[in-house]
Backbone bond lengths (Angstrom), bond angles and torsions (degrees), N, CA, C in turn:
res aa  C-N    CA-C-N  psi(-1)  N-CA   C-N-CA  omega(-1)  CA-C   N-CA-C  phi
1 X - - - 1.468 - - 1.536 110.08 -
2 X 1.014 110.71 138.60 1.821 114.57 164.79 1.474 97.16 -102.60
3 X 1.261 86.40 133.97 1.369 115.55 169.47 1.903 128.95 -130.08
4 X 1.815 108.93 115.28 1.622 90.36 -175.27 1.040 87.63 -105.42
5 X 1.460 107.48 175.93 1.234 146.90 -179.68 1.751 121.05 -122.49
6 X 1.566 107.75 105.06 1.763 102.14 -175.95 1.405 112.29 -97.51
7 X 1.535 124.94 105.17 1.697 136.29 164.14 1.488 103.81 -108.40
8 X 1.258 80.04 159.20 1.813 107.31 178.81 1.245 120.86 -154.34
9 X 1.402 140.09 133.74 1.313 133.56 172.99 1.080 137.30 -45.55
10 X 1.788 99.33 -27.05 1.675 121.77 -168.94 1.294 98.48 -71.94
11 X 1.636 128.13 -56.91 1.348 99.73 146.72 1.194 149.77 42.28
12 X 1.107 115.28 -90.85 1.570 127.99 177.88 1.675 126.42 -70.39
13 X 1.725 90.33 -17.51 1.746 114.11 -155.17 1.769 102.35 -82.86
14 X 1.630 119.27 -22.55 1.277 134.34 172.37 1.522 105.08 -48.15
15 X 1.130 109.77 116.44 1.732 102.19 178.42 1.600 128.76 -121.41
16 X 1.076 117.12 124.10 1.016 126.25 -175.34 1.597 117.13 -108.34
17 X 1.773 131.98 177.92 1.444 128.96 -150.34 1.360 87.57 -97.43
18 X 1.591 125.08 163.74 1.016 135.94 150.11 0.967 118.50 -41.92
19 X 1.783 111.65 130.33 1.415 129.01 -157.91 1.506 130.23 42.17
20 X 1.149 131.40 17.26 1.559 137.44 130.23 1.416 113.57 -22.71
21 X 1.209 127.79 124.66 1.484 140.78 157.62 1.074 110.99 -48.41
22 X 1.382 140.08 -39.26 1.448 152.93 -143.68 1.839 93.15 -109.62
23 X 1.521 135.97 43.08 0.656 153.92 158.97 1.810 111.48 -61.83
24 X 1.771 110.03 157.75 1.299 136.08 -169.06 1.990 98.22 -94.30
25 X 1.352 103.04 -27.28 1.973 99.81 164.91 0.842 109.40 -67.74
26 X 1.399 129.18 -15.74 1.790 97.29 170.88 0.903 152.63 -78.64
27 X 1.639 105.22 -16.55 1.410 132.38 147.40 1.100 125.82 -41.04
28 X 1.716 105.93 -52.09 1.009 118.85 -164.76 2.097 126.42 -61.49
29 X 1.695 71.76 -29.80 1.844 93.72 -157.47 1.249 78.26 -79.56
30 X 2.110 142.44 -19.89 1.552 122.36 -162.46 1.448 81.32 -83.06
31 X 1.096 124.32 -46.99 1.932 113.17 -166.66 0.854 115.00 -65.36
32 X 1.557 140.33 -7.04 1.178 113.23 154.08 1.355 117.25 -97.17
33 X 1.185 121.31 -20.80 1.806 103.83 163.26 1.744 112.53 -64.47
34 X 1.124 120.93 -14.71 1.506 112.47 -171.86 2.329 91.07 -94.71
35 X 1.250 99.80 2.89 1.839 82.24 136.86 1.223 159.48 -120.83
36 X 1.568 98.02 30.21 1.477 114.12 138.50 1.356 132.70 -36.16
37 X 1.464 102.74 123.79 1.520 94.47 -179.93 1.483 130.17 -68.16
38 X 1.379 118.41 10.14 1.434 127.94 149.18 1.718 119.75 -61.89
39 X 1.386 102.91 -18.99 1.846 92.49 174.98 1.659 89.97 -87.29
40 X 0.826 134.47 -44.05 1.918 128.14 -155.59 1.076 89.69 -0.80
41 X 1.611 138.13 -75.73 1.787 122.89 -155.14 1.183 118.52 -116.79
42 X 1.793 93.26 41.02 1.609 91.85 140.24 1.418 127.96 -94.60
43 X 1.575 114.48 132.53 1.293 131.44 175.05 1.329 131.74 -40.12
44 X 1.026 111.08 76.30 2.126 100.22 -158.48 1.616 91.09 -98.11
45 X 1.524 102.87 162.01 1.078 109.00 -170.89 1.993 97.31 -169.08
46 X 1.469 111.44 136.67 0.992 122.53 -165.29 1.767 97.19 -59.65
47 X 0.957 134.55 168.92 1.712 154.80 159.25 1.107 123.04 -78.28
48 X 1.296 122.66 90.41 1.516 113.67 170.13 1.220 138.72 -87.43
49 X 1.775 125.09 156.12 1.672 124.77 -139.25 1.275 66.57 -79.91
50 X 1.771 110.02 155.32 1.473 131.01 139.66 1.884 113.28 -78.03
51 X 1.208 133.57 142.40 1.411 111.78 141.99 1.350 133.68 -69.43
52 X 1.361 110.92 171.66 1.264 132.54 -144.91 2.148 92.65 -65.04
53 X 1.639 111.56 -32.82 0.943 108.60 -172.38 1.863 129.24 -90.10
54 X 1.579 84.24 16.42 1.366 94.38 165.66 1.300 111.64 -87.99
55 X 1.940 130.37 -28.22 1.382 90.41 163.05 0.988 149.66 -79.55
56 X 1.421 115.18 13.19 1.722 115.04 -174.46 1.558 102.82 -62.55
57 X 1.546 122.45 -38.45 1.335 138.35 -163.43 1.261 91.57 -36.35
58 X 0.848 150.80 -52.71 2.071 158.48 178.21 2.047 110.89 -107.24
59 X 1.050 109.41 -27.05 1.599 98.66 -172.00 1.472 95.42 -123.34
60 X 1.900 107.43 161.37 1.755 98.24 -177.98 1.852 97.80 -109.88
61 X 1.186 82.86 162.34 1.137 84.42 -158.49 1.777 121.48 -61.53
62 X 0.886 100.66 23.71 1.846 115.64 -173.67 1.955 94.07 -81.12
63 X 1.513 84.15 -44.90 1.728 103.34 -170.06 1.537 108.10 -59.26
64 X 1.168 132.32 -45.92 1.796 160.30 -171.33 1.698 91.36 -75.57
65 X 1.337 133.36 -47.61 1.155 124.55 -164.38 1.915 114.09 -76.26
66 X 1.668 92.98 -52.39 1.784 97.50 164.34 1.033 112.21 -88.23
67 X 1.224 133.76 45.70 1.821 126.56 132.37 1.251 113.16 -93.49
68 X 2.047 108.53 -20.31 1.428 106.92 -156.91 1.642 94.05 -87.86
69 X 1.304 122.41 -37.69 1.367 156.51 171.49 1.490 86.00 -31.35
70 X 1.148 131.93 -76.60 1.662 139.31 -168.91 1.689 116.97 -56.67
71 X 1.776 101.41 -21.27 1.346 92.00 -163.67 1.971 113.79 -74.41
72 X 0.819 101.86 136.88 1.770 95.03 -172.99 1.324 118.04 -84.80
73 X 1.686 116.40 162.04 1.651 109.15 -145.30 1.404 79.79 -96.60
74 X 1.242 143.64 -36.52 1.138 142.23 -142.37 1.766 103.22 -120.35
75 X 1.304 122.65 138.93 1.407 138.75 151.86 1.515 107.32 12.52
76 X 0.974 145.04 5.20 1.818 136.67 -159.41 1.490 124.43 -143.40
77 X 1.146 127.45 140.11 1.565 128.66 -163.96 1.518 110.29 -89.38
78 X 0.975 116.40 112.05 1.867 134.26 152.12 1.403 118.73 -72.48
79 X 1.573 116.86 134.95 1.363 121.82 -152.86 1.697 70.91 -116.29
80 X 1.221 124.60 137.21 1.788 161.97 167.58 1.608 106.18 -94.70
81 X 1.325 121.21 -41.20 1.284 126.51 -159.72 1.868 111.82 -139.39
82 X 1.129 97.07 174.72 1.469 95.89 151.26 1.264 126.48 -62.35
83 X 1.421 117.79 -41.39 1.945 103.46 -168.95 1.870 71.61 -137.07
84 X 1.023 138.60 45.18 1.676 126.97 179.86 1.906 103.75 -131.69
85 X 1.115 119.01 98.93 1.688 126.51 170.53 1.663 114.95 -102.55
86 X 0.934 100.41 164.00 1.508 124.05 178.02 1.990 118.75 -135.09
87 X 1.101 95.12 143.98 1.177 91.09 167.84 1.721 124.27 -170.06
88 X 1.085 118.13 159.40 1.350 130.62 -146.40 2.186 119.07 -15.58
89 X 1.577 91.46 -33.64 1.505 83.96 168.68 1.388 114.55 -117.84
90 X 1.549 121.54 24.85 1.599 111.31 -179.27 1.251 133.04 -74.75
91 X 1.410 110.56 -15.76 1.697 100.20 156.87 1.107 110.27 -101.41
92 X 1.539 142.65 8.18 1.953 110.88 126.88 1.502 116.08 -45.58
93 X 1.457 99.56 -64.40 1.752 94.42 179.89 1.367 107.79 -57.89
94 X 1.215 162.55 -93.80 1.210 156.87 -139.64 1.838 95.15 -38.16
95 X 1.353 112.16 -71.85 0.975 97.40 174.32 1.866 162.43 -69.33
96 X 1.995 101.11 6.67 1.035 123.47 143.21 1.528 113.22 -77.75
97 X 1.095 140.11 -14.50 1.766 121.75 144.80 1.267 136.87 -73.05
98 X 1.428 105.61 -14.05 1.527 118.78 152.43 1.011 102.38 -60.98
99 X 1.527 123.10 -77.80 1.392 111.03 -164.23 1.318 122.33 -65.96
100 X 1.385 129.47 -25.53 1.394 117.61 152.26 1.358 127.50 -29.29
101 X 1.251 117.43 -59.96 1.956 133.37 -155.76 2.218 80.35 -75.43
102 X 1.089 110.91 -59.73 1.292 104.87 177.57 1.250 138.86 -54.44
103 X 1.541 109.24 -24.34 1.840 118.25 155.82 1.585 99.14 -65.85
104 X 1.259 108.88 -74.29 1.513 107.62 -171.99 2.153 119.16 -51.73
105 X 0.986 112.54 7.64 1.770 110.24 142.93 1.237 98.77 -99.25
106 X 1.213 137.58 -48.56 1.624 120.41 -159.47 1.864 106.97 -53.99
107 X 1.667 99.11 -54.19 1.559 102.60 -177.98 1.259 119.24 -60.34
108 X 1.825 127.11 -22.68 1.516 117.07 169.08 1.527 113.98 -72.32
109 X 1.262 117.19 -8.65 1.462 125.47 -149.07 1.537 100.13 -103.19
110 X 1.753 116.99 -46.86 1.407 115.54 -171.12 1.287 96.23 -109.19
111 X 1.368 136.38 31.78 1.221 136.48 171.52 1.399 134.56 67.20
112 X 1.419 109.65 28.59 1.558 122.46 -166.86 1.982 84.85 -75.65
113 X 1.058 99.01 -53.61 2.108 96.78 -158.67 1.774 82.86 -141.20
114 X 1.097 93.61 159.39 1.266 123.83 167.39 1.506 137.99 -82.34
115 X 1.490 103.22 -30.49 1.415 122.24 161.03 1.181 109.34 -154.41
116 X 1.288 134.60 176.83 1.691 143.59 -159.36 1.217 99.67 -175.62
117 X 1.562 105.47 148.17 1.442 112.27 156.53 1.784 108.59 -138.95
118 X 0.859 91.05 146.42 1.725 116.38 179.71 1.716 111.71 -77.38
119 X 0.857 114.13 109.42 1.667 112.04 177.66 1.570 94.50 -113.79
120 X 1.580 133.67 95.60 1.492 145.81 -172.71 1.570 85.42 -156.57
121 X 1.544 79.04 137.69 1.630 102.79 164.47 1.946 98.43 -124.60
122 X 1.389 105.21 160.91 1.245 135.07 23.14 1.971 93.01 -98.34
123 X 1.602 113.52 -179.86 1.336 96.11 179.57 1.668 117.44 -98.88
124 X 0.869 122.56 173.58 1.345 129.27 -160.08 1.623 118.14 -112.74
125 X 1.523 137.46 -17.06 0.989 131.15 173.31 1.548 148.68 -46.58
126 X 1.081 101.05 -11.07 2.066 135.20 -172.56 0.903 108.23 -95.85
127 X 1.553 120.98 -33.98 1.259 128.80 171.72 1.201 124.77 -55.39
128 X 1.644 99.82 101.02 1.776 100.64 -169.43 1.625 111.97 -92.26
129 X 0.951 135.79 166.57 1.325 152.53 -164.41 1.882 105.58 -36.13
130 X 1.819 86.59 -56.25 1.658 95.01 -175.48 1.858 117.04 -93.43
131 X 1.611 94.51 -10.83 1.845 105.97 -164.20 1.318 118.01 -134.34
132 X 1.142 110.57 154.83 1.562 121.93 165.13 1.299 111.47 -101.18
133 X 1.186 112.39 142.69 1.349 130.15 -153.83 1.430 117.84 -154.00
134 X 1.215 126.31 167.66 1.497 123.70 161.75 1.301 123.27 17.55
135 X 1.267 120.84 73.87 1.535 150.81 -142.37 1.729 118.24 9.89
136 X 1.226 103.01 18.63 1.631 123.26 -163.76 1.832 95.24 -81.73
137 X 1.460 113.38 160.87 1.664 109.69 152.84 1.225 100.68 -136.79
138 X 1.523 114.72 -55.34 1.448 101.98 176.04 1.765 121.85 -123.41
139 X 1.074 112.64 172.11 1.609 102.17 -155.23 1.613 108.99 -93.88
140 X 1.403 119.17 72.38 1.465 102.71 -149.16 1.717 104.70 -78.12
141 X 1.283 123.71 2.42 1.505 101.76 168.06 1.667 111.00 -70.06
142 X 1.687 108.21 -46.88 1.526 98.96 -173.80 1.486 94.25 -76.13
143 X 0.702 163.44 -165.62 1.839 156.94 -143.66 1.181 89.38 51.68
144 X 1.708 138.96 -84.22 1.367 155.36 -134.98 1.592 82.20 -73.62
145 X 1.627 135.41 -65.21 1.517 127.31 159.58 1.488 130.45 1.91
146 X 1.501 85.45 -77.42 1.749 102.24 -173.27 1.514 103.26 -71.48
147 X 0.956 124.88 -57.81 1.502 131.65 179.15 1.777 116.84 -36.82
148 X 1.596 99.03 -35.16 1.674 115.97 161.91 1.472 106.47 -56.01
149 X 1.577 116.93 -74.96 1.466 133.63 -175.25 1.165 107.85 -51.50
150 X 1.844 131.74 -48.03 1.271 93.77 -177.86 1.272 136.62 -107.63
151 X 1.856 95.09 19.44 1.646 98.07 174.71 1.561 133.37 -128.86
152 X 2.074 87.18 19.90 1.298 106.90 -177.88 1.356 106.39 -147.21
153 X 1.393 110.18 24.69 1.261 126.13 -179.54 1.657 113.34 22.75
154 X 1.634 103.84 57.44 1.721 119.95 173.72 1.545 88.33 -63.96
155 X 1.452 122.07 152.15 1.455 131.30 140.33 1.454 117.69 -91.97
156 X 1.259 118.11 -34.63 1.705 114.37 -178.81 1.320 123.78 -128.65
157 X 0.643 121.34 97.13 1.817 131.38 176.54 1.712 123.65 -95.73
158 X 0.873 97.78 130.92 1.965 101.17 -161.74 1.874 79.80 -125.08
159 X 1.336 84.33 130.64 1.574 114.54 165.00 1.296 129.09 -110.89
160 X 1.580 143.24 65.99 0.910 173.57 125.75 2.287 103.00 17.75
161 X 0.962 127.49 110.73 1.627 108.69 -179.33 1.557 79.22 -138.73
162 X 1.011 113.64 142.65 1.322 136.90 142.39 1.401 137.95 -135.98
163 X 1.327 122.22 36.94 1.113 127.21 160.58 1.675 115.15 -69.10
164 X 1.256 113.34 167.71 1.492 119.51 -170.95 1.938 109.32 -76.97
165 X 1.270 126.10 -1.29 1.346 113.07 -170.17 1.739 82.41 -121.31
166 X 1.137 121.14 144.93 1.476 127.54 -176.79 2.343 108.66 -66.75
167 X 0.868 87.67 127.78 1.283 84.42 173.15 1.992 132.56 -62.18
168 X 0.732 87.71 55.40 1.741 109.51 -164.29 1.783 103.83 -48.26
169 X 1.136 100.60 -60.65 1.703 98.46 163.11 1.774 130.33 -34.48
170 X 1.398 105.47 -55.32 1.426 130.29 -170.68 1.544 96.84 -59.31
171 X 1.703 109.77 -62.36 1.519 103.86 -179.48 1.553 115.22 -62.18
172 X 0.699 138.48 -47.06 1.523 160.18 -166.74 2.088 82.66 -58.99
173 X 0.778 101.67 -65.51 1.788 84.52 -175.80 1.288 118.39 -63.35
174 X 1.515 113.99 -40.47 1.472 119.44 -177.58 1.706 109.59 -88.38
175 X 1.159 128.55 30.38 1.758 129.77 -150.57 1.867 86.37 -72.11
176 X 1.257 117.17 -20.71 2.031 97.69 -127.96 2.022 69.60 -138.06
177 X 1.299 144.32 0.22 1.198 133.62 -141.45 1.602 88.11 -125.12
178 X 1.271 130.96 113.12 1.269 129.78 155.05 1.716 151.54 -75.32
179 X 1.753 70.70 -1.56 2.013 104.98 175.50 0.980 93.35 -76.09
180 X 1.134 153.18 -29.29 1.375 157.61 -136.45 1.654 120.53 -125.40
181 X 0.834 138.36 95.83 1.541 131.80 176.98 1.596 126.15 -106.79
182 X 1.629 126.59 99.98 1.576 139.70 -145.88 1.741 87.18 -91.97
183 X 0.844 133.04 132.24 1.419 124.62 132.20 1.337 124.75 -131.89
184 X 1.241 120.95 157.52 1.545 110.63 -145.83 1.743 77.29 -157.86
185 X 1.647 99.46 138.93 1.723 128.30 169.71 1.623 94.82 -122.52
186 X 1.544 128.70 121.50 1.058 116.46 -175.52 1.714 86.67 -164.14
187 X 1.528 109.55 147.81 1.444 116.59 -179.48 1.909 108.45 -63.87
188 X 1.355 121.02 160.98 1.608 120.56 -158.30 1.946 99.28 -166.28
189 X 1.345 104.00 109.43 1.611 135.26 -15.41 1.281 116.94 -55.82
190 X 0.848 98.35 -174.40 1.984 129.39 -171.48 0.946 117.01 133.67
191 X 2.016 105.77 159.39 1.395 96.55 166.72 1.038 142.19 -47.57
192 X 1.561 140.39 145.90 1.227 106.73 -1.92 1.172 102.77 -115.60
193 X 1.289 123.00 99.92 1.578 133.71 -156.01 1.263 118.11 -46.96
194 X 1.480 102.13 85.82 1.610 136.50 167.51 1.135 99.92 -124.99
195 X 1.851 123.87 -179.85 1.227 116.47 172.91 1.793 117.78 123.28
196 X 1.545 88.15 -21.32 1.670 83.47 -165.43 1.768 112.68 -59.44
197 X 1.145 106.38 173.68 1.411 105.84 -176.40 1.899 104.80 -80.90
198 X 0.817 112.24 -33.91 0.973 109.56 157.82 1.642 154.06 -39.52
199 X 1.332 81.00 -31.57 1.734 117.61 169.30 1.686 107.69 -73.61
200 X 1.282 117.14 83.70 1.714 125.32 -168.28 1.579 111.18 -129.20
201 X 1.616 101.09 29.62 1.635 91.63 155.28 1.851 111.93 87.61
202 X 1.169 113.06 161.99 1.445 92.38 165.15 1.692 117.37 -107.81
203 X 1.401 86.48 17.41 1.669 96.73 -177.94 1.123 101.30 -124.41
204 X 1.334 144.84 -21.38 1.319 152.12 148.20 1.744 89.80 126.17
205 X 0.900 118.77 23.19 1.588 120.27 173.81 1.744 124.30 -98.21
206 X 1.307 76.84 33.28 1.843 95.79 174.30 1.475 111.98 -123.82
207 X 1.221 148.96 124.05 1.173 167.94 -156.73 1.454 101.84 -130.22
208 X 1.523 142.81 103.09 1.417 131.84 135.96 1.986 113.36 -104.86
209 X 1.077 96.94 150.56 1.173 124.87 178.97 1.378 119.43 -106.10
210 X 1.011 152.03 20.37 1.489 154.60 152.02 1.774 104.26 27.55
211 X 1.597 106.46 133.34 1.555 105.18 161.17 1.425 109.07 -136.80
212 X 1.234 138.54 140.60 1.208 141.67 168.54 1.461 114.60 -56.06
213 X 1.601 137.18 151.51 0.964 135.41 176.22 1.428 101.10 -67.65
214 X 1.224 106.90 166.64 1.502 107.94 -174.66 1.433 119.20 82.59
215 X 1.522 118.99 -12.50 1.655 119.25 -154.43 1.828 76.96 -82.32
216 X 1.478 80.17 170.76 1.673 110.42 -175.44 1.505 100.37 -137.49
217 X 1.508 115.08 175.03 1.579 136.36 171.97 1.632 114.38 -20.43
218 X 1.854 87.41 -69.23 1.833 93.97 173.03 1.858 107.40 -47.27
219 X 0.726 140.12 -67.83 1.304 121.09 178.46 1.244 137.33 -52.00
220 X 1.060 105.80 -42.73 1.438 111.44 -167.35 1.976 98.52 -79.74
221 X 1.126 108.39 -43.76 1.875 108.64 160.43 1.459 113.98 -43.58
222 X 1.271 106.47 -41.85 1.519 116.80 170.58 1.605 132.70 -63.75
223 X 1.446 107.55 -22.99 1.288 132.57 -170.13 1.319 87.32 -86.17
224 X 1.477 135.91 -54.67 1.553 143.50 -129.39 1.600 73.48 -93.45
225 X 1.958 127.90 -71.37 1.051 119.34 -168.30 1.693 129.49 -32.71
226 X 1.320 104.68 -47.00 1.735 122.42 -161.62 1.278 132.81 -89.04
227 X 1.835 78.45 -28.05 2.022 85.82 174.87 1.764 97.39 -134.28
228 X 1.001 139.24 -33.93 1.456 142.12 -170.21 1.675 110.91 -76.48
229 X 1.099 114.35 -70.20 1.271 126.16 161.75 1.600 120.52 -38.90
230 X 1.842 128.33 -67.33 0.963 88.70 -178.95 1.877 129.60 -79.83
231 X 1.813 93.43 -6.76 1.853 90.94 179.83 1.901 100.45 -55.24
232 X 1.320 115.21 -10.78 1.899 88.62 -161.62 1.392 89.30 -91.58
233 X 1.338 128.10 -23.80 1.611 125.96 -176.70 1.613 98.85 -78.35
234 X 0.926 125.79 -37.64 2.163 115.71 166.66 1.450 95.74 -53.57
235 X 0.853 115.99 -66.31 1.567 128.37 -146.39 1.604 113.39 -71.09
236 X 1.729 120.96 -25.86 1.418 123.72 173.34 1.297 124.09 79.05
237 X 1.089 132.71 -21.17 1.472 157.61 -133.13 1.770 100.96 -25.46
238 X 0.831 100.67 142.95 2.248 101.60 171.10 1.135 95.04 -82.37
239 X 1.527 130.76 -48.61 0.838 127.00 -154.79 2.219 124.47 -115.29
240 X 0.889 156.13 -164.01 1.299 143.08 157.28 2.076 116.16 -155.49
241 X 1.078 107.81 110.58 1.475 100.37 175.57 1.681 106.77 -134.60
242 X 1.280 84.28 113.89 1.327 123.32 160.86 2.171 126.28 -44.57
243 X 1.478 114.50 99.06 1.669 106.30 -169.87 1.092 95.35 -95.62
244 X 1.483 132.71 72.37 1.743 125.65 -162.87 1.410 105.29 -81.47
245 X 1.345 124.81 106.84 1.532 134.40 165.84 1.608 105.68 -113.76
246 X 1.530 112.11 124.70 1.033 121.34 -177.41 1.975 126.37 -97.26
247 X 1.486 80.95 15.29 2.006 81.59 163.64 0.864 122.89 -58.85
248 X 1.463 140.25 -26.91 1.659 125.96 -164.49 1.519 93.60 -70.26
249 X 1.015 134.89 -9.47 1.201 130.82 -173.68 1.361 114.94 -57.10
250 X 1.730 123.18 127.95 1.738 102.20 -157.34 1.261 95.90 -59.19
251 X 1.151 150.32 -39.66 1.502 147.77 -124.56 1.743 91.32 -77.41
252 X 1.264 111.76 -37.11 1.747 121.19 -159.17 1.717 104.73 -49.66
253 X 1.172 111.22 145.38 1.578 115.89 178.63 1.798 108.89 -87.64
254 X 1.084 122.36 -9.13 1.598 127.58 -159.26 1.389 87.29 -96.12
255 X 1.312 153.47 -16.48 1.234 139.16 -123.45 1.555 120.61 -173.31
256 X 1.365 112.75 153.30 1.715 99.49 178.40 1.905 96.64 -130.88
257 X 1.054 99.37 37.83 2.118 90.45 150.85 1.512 120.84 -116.21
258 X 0.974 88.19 141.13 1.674 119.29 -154.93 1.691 95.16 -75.65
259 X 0.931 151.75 14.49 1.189 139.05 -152.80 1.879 107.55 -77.72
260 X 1.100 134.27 158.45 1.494 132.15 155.26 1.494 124.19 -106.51
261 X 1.308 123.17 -163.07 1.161 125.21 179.45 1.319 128.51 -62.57
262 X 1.404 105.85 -43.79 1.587 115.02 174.85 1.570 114.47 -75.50
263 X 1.268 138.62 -6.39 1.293 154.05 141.20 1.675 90.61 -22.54
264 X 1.103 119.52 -112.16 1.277 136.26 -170.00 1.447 114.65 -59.27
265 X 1.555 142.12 11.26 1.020 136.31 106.24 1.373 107.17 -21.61
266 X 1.286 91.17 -108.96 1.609 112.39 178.63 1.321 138.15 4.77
267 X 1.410 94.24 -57.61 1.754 128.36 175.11 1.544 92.86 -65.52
268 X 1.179 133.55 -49.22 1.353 136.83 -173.38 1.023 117.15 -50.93
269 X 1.418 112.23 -56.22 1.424 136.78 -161.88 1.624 92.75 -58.66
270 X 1.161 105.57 -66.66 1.827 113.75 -159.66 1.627 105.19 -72.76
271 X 1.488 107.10 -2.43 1.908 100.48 170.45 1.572 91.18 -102.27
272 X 1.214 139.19 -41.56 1.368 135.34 -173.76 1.723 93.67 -66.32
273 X 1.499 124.74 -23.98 1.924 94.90 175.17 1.551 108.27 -62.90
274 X 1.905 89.87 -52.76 1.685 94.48 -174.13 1.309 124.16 -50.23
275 X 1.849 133.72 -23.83 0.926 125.99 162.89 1.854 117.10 -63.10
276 X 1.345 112.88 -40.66 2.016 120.35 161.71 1.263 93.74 -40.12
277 X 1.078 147.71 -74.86 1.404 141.95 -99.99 1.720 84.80 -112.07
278 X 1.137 126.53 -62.59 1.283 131.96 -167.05 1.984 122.02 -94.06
279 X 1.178 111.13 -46.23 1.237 130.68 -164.36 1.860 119.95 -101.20
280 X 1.488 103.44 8.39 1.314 102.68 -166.27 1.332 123.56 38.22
281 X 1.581 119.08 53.13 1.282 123.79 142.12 2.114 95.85 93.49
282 X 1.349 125.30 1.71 0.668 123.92 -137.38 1.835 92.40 -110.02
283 X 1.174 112.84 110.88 1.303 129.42 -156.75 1.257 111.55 -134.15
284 X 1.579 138.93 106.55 1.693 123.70 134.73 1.078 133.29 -115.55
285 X 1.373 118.89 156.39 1.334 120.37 -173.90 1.617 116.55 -144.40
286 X 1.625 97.44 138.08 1.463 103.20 -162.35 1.441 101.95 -127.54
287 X 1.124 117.58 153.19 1.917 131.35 -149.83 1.993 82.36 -98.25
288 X 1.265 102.09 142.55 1.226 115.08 -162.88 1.588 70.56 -132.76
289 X 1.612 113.00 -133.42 1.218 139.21 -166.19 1.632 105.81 -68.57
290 X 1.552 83.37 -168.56 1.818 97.33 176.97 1.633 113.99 103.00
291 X 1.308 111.39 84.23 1.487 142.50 -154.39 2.035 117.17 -96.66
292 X 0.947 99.27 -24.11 1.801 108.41 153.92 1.159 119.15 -104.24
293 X 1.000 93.46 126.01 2.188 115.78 -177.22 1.033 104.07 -39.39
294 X 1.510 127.48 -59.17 1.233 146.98 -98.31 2.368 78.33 -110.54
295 X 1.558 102.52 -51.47 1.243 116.98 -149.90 1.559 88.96 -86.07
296 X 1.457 117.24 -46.42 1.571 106.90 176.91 1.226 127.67 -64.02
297 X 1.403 108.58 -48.39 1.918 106.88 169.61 1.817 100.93 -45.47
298 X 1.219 114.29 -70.53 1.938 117.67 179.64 1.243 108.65 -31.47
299 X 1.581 130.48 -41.98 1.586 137.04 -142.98 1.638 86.78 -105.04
300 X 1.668 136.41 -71.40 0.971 124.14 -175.97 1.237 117.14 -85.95
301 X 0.944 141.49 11.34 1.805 143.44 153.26 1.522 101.22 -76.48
302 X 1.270 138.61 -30.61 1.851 126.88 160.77 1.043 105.48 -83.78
303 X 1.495 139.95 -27.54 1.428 132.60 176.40 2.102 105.94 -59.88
304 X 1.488 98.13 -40.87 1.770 91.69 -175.67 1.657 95.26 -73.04
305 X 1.109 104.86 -37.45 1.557 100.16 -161.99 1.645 119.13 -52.84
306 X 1.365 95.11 -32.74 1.729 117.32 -178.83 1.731 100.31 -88.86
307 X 1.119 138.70 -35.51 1.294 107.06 147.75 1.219 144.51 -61.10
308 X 1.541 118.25 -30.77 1.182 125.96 167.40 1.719 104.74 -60.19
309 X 1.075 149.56 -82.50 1.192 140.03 142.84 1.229 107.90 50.83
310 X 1.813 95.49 -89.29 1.541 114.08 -137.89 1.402 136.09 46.39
């Protein structure tokens, strides 16, 4: 398998308040586990800015204007939300993770790599249609979606999230869209208490999986088996993108699932068949959550490793 990898310095430049989770170490702590000599041939490749008019592709532009509205002229962080800030360069950065998630369809599509993952902060899943939210601004997996559909004329795209906070944004754009198929394994309650299983779209192309705090491996394998797994075999997908947030990880402070490293192996493994089987191999994945150093470098350093793989 080829596998790239999209970093950028800008990256780091997103700023958030003292002691925020949504910190610039987390990056930091993945780059240095990704120098193991198990990455040597991974494909890295700098991140390039999207413009401003790639987010309409998923948000209107009312949404693109008050983020820009918030950004401050001077050196200092503006709070947008309850737990959501900005500061002096975050829509450069926000929008070098656009353009990240948007290189990485072009390269599964014209055959540069086979799968990719996006290592950009801040993450994007909360990001609901009209808001920023849950340290999110813009939603770059569904962006990375539409950007499939309308320039590679995908018909089905399955969006896969398993990070520990439910992807509330992601559904919320795709609610009414049947090109589109969300499924989401995420702890229940929690933020931002959406998620129920019940919650199936108005086309029925929404999939959540609910886990109790406390759940561990056996479940959450169980979740992927019963409801995740077989919706992507109905559903066929052309395409596969990956919302990889690594909180369930027990170590994570936001959260109570127990999960470990080989969890998300695992999880990998059995979305990288469904991408073989259906999608010609055609896989991305972009770093959502995952709030201990210690558990995200461990959690997404086997997630690259198992793409590289294949």
């Amino acid at each position: 398998m080829s596998t790239r990898l999209y970093e950028h310095d800008i990256f780091l430049e997103h700023r958030t308040p003292e002691g925020h989770p949504e910190r610039a170490d987390r990056l930091r702590s993945l780059a240095i586990a990704l120098q193991h000599p198990n990455f040597d041939k991974l494909n890295r490749k700098m991140a390039p800015q999207a413009n401003e008019d790639a987010v309409l592709l998923a948000h209107p532009e009312e949404h693109l204007r008050s983020v820009m509205r918030e950004i401050p002229e001077e050196d200092e962080i503006h709070q947008i939300e309850a737990d959501t800030y900005v500061g002096l360069k975050s829509l450069q950065v926000a929008l070098t993770g656009v353009g990240a998630a948007m290189a990485a369809v072009d390269d599964v599509f014209t055959g540069e790599a086979d799968n990719v993952f996006v290592a950009a902060r801040p993450p994007g899943h909360h990001a609901e249609k009209s808001k920023a939210m849950g340290f999110c601004l813009f939603n770059n997996a569904a962006i990375a979606a539409r950007h499939a559909q309308k320039t590679y004329g995908v018909e089905r795209v399955a969006i896969v999230d398993w990070d520990v906070h439910h992807g509330n944004g992601t559904q919320d754009i795709f609610w009414d869209d049947p090109s589109v198929l969300f499924c989401s394994t995420h702890q229940m309650p929690l933020y931002p208490w959406t998620g129920a299983r019940d919650e199936t779209g108005a086309k029925n192309n929404i999939v959540n999986a609910p886990l109790e705090a406390n759940s561990a491996s056996e479940h959450f394998r169980d979740a992927f088996k019963t409801r995740v797994l077989p919706a992507l075999e109905d559903f066929r997908p052309d395409f596969l993108i990956i919302s990889a947030g690594f909180d369930a990880h027990h170590r994570d402070p936001l959260a109570q699932i127990n999960l470990v490293g080989d969890d998300f192996d695992w999880a990998t493994g059995r979305l990288m068949e469904i991408a073989g089987k259906y999608s010609g191999n055609r896989l991305i994945s972009l770093l959502e959550g995952g709030y201990d150093l210690e558990g995200l470098a461990e959690s997404a350093g086997l997630h690259i490793c198992r793409l590289m793989k294949g």
